[in-house]
N, C-alpha and C positions, 0 to 999 in steps of 0.2 A: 564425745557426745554423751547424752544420757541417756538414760534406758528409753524415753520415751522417745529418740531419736532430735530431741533438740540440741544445736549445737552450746557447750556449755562456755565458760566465759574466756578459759583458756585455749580451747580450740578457736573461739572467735578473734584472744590477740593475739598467737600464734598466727595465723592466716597469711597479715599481712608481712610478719615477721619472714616466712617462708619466702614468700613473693620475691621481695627484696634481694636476699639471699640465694635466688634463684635466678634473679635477673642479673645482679655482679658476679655471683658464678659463671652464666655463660658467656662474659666478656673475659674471662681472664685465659691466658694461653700462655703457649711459652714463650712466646714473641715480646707478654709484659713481661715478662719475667727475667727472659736473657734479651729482651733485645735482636735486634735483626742484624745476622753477622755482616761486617766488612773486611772485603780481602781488596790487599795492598801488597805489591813486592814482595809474593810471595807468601804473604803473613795474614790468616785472618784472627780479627779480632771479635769474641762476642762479649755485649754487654752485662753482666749481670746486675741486680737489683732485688732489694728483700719486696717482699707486698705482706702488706697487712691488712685485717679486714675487723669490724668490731660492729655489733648491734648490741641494741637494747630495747626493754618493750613495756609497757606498764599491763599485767593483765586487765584490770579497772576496766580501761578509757579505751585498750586497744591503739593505743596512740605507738608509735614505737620508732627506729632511724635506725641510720647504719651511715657507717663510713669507710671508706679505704683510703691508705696509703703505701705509698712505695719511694724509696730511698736508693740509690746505688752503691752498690759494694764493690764493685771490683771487674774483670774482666777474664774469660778466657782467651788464652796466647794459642791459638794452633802452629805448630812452624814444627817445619821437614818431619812431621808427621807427632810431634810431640805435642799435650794439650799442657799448660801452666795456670793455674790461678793465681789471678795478680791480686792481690786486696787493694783497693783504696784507701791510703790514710786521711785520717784528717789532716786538714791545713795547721791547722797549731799545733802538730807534733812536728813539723817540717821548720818551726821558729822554736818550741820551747824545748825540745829537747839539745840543740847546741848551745840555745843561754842557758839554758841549766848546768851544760857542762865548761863552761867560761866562766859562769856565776861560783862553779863548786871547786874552779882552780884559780879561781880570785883570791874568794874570801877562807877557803880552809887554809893556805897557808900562812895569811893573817891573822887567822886564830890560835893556831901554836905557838906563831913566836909572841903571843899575847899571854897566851898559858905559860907557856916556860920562862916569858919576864916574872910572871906573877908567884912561880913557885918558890915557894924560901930553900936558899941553902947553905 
């Protein structure tokens, strides 16, 4: 505010910028975050999940947004009293890392005996 007590231009984009931020704050819980456990055969499993949150705001115009997201990462293992983090991998590390290594016991010993035709002796 200004001394003469009117709101100046950054208190007035900030406002809504608050609001917002104020309103996806009070929905988020652990519950986004891990998930809501399930137990099976002894074993519970909880979900975890990264969250992300991102605003912007023009002083100007006052005009401003926000967005959230969330992604899964992985899982907590409870069993016979021990907790584990599982991570999630991607899907194409489950395909390229064995052609990688099919691809690297193909073609490198094709390439030696290409070198050693090719050396003079």
């Amino acid at each position: 505010m200004t001394s003469s007590g009117i709101p100046d231009q950054a208190d007035t984009a900030a406002a809504p910028m608050e609001r917002l931020a104020e309103q996806l704050g009070s929905r988020v819980s652990a519950s986004a975050v891990f998930g809501e456990p399930v137990t099976s055969g002894g074993i519970t499993v909880i979900p975890v999940a990264e969250i992300g949150f991102g605003f912007a705001g023009a002083a100007n115009t006052g005009a401003g947004g926000g967005g959230a997201g969330a992604r899964p990462r992985g899982y907590i293992e409870l069993k016979d009293g021990t907790a584990t983090y599982r991570p999630l991998r991607a899907p194409w590390v489950n395909v390229a890392v064995p052609l990688a290594t099919l691809l690297a016991g193909t073609v490198v010993p094709l390439l030696v005996r290409r070198l050693a035709k090719r050396r003079p002796r």
